[in-house]
C-alpha positions as CSV (number, residue, x, y, z in Angstrom):
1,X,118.5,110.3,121.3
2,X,114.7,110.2,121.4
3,X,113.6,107.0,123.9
4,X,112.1,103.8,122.4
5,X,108.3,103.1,122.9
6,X,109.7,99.6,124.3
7,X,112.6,101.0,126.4
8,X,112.2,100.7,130.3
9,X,109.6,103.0,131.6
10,X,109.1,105.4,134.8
11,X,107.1,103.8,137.5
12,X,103.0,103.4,137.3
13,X,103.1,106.3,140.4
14,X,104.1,108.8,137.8
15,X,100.9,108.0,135.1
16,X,97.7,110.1,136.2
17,X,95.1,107.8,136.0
18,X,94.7,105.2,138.8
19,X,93.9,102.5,136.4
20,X,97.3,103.2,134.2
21,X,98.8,98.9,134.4
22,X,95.3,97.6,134.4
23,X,93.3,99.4,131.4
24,X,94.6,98.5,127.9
25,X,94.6,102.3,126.8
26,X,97.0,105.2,127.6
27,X,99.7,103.2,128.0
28,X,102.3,105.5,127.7
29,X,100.6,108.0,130.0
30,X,103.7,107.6,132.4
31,X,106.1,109.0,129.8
32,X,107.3,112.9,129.4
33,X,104.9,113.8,126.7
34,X,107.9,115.6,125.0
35,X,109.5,111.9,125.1
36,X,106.0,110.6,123.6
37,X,106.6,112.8,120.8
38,X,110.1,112.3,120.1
39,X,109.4,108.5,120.2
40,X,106.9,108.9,117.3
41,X,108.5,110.9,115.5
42,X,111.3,108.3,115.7
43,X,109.0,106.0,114.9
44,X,108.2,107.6,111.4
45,X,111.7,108.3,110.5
46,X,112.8,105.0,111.1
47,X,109.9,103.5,108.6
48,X,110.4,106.0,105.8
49,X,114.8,106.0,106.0
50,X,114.7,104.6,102.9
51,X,113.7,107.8,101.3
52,X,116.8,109.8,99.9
53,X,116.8,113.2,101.3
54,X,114.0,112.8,103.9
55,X,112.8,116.0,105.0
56,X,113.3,116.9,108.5
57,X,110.0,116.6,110.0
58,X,107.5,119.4,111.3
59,X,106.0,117.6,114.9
60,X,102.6,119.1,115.9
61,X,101.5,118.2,119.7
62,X,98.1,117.1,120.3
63,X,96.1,120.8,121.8
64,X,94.6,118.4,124.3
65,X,96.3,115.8,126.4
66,X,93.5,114.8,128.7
67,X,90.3,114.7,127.7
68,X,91.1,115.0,124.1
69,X,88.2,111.8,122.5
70,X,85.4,112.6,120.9
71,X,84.0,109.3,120.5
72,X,84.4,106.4,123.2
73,X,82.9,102.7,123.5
74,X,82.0,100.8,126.8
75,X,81.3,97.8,127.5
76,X,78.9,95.6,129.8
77,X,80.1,92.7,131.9
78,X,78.7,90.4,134.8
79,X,81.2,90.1,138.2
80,X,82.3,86.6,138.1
81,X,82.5,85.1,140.7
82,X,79.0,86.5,141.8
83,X,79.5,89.0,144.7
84,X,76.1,88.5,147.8
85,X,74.3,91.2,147.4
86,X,75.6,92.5,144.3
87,X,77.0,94.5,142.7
88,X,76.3,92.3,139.3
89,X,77.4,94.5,136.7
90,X,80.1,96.0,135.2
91,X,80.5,98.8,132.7
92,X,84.1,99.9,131.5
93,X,86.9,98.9,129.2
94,X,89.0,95.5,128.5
95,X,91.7,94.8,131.0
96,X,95.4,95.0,129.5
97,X,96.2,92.0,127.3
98,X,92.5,90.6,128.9
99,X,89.9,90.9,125.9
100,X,87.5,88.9,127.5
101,X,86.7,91.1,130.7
102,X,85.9,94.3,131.6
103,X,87.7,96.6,134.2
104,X,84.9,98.1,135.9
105,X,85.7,101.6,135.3
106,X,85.8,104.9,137.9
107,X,87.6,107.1,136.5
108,X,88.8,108.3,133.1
109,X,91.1,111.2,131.4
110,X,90.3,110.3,127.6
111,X,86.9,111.6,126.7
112,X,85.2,114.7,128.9
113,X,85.1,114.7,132.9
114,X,81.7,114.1,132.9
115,X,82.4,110.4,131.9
116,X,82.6,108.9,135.2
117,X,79.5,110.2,136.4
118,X,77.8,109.0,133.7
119,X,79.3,105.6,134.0
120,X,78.1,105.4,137.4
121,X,74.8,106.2,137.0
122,X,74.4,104.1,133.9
123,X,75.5,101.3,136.0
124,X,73.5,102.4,139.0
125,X,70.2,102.3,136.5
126,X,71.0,98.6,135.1
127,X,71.2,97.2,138.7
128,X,67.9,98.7,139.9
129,X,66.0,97.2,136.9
130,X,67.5,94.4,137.2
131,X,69.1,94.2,133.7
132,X,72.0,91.7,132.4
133,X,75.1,92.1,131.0
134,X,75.5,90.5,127.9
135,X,77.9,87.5,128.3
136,X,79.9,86.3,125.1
137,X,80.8,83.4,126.2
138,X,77.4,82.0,126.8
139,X,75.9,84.3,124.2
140,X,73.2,85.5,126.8
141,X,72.3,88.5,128.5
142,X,71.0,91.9,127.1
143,X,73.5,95.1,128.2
144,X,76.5,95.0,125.3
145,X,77.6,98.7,124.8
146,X,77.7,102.3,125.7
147,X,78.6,104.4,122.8
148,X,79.4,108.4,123.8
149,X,80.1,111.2,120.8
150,X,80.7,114.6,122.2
151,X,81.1,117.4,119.5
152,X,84.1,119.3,121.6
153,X,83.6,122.6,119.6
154,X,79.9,122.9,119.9
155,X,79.1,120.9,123.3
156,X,76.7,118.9,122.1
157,X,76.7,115.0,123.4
158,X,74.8,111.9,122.4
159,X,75.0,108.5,124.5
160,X,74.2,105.3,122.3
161,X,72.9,102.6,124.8
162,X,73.9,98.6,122.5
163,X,71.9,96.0,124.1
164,X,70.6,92.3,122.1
165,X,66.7,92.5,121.3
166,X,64.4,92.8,124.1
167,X,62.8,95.9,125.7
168,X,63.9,98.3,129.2
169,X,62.4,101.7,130.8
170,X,63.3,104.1,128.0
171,X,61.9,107.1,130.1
172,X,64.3,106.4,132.9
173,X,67.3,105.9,131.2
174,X,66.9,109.4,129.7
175,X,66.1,110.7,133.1
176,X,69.6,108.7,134.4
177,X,71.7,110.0,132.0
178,X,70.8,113.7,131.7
179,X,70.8,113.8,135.5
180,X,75.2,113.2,135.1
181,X,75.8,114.0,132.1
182,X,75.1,117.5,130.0
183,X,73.4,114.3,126.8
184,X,72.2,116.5,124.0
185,X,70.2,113.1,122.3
186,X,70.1,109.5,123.3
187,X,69.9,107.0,121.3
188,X,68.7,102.9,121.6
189,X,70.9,100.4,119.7
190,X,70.1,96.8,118.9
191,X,72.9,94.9,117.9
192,X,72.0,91.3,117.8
193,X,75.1,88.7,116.5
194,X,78.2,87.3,118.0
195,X,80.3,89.8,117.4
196,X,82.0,92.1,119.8
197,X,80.8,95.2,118.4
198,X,78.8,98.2,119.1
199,X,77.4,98.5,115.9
200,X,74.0,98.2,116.0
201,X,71.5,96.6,113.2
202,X,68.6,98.7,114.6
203,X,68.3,102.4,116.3
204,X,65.5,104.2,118.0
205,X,66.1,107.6,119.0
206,X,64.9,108.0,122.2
207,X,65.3,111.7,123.3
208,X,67.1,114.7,120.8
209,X,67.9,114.7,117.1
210,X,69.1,111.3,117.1
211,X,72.8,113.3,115.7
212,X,75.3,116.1,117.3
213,X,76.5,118.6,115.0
214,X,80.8,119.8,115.3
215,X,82.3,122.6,113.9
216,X,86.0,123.0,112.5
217,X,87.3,126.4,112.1
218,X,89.8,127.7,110.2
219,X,90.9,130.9,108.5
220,X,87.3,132.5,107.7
221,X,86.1,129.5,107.2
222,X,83.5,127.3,109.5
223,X,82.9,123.2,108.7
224,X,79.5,122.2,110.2
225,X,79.8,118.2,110.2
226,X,76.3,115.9,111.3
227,X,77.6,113.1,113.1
228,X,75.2,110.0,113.8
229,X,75.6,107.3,115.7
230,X,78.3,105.3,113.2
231,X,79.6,108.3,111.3
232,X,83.4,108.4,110.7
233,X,84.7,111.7,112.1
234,X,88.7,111.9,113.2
235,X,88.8,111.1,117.2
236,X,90.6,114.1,118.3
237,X,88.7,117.0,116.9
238,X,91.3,119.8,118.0
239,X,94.2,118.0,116.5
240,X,92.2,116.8,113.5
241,X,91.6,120.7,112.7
242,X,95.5,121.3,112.9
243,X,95.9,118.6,110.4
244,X,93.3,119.4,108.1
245,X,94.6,123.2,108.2
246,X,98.2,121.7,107.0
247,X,96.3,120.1,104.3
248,X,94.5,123.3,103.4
249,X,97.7,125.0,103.0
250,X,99.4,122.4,100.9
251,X,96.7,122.5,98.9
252,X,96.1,126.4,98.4
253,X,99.5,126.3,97.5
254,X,99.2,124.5,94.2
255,X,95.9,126.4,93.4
256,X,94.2,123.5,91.9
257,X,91.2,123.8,89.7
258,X,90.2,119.6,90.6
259,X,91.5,117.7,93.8
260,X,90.7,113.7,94.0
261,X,90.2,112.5,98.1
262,X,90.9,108.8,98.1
263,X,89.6,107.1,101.2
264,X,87.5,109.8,102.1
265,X,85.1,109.1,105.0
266,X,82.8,111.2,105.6
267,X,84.3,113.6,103.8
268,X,86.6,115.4,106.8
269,X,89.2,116.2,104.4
270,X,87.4,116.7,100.6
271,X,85.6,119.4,102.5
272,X,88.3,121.1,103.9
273,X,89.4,121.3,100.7
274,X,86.4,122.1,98.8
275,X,86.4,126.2,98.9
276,X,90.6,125.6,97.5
277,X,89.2,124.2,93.9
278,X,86.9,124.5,91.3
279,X,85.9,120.7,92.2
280,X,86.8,118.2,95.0
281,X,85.7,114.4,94.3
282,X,85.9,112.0,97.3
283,X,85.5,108.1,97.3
284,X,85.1,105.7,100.0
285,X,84.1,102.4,100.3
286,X,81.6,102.6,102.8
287,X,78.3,103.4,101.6
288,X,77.0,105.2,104.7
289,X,80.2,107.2,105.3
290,X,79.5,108.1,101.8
291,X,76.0,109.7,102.6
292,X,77.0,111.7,105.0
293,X,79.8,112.9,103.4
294,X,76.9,114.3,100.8
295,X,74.4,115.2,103.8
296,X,77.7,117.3,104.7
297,X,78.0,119.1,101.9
298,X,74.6,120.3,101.8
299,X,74.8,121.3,105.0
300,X,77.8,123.5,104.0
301,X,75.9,124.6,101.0
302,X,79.4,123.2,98.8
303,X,77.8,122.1,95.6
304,X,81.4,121.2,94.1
305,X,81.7,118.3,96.1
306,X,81.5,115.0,94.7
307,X,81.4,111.7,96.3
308,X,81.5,108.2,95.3
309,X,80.8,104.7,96.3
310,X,83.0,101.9,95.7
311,X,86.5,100.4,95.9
312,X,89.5,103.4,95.3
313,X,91.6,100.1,93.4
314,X,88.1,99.9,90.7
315,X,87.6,103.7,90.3
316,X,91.0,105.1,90.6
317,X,91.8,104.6,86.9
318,X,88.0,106.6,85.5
319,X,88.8,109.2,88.2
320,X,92.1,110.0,87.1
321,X,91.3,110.6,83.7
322,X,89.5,113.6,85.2
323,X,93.0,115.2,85.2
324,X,93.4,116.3,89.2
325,X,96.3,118.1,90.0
326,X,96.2,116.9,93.4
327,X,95.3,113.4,94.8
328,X,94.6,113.2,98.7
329,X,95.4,109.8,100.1
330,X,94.0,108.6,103.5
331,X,93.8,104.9,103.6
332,X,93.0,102.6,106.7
333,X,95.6,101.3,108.7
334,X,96.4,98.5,106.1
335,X,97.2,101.0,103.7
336,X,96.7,101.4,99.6
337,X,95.9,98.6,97.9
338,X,98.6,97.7,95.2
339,X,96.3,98.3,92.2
340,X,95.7,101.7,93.5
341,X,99.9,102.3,94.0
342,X,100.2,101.3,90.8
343,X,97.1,103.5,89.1
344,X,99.5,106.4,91.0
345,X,102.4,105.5,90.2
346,X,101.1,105.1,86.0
347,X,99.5,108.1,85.7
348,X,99.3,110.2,88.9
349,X,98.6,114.0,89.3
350,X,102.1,116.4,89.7
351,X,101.0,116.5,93.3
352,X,100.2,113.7,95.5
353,X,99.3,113.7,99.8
354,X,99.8,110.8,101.8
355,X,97.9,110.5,105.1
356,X,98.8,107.5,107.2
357,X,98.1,106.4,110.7
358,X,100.4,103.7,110.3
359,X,104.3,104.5,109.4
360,X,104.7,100.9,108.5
361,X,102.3,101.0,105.8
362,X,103.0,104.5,104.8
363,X,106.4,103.3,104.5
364,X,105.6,100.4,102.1
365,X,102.9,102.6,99.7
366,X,105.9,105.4,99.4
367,X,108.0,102.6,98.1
368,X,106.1,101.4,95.5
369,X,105.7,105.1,94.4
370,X,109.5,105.9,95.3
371,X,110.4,105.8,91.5
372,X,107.6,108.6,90.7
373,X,107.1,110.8,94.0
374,X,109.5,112.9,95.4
375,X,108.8,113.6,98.8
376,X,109.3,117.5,99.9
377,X,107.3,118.1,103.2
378,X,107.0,115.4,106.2
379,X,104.9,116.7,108.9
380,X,103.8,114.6,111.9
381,X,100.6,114.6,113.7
382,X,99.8,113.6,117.6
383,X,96.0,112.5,117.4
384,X,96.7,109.9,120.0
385,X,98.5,111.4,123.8
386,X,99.7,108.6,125.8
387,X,99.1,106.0,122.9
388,X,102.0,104.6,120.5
389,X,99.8,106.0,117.8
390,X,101.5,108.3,115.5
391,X,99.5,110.5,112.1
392,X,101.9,111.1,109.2
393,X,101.4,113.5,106.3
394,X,104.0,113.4,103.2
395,X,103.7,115.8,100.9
396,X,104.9,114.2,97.7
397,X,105.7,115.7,93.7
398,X,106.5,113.7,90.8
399,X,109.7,113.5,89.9
């Protein structure tokens, strides 16, 4: 019997990194990984038992279990109580179950081995010019975020720097950063409001392209993807690129002339897709994910890619009276909306792929198509090592 993500757990001596307990990530770093993936897999079984005749499920390990992020966000805080002589700022994540603080980081296994460096001397250059942490409870102070993107098939890196309005050495920053880290562009944020975010309203690019370009290979095929500062792009590019080649072979199976992406992105999986079809039509919600998911297909020179704006729920019912034999579904965590269950359900293709990174609500979209989707192939994804985060693809036919 696989172990439950809430069962008792080995001692904090056996997880690798020393701030395991204290940071409010990897928290399941001191578990087997084999027991990690039994657990999630568990985990998805469990949600979807309703399903007569549930497949047995095809697990696929993360390739990377340290080191595996493309994409991570830092934040700035103040030391509080003031220290004599300093040190006065803190760069790092939120403490366990502590939203309000930041745990000063030194060390960390999620996004290259470079990060630590880079943390350091990013902290190192905010004491020396005397810069300040942004402080959300008083609403003061001008530090908020450090935003890092590494493309892990290419090796390209940018470093976002958040801060509220005001103005800092440019020049040196640059100079701090490429001096510990291998920063391919840097870029200046401004991110103004309340909000604990590290979205910025404004960007200057202040060394590179202001972008890193990834790749994703698969069988004689090559994906170039342009990724600025608040594309979408699937956080673990390795095991994104196993999942993606599942979906490609779902997909070539059926030999489709049109396939329909719902919740698309940036277009990671309607361009996987697009050399499988005659035409592949994405739609997302968000209107800049949706330009780069065009800026993408140029780049790839796939003229047969479509993508819309708007709500999947509004367009769903136009879109399917373009008669796809395939609809791709990816939805956020919260999953479909109801309207869009029901469009499926109605008057949905032969062949329909469910996505989920949330069993609970892949559970509760499956049964409201239950009584018009057969499911034939469950396959589970790790995109998250040493998290409770599980990725679920259902490959379902109409019954």
């Amino acid at each position: 019997m696989s172990a439950s993500l809430n069962s008792p757990r080995p001692a904090a001596s056996q997880a690798f990194c020393p701030h395991f307990g204290e940071c409010g990530g990897c928290s399941l770093q001191n578990i087997s990984y084999e027991e990690q993936l039994k657990s999630k897999t568990a985990k998805v079984v469990q949600a979807l038992s309703f399903i007569k005749g549930l497949p047995e499920p095809k697990v696929h390990p993360s390739p990377d279990l340290r080191y595996y992020r493309n994409k991570m966000e830092f934040s700035f805080g103040d030391v509080y109580p003031p220290v004599p002589g300093g040190p006065t700022i803190k760069l790092g994540l939120k403490p366990k179950g502590n939203w309000h603080q930041i745990l000063d980081l030194k060390d960390c296994f999620l996004l290259s081995p470079e990060t630590a460096s880079l943390l350091a001397a990013v902290r190192k250059w905010a004491e020396e010019n005397h810069l300040s942490p942004y402080n959300g409870h008083k609403k003061q102070g001008f530090l908020r975020h450090l935003v890092l993107r590494e493309a892990k098939n290419t090796g390209e890196r940018m470093v976002v720097l958040v801060t509220n309005a005001g103005d800092f050495p440019k020049d040196s920053l640059v100079a701090a950063v490429k001096r510990a880290y291998p920063a391919t562009t840097v870029v200046w944020g401004i991110h103004e409001s309340a909000s604990d975010t590290a979205i910025s309203e404004r960007m200057s690019i202040l060394d590179g392209p202001g972008h890193i370009t990834e790749v994703l290979r698969f069988e004689g095929r090559e994906l170039k993807f342009r990724i600025s500062p608040h594309s979408f792009f699937q956080t673990n590019t390795r095991a994104a690129n196993v999942l993606y080649g599942v979906l490609r072979d779902w997909v070539s199976d059926e030999k489709p002339d049109t396939v329909l992406d719902l919740y698309c992105g940036g277009g990671g999986i309607t361009l996987s897709l697009a050399d499988l079809c005659r035409k592949v039509v994405g739609v997302e919600t968000n209107l800049s994910a949706v330009e780069d998911a065009k800026e993408n297909a140029k780049e790839n020179d796939l003229s047969n890619a479509e993508f819309y704006g708007g709500t999947t729920e509004l367009l769903l019912p136009a879109l399917l009276a373009m008669a796809p034999q395939i609809v791709v579904c990816d939805p956020p965590r919260a999953g479909m909306h109801a309207a869009a269950r029901a469009a499926l359900a109605a008057s949905g293709p032969r062949t329909l792929i469910c996505v989920s990174c949330n069993p609970e609500s892949l559970a509760r979209d499956l049964q409201g198509l239950s009584a018009s989707y057969q499911v034939e192939r469950l396959e589970v994804f790790d995109l998250f090592p040493h998290t409770e985060h599980v990725e679920t693809a259902v490959f379902g036919v109409r019954s």
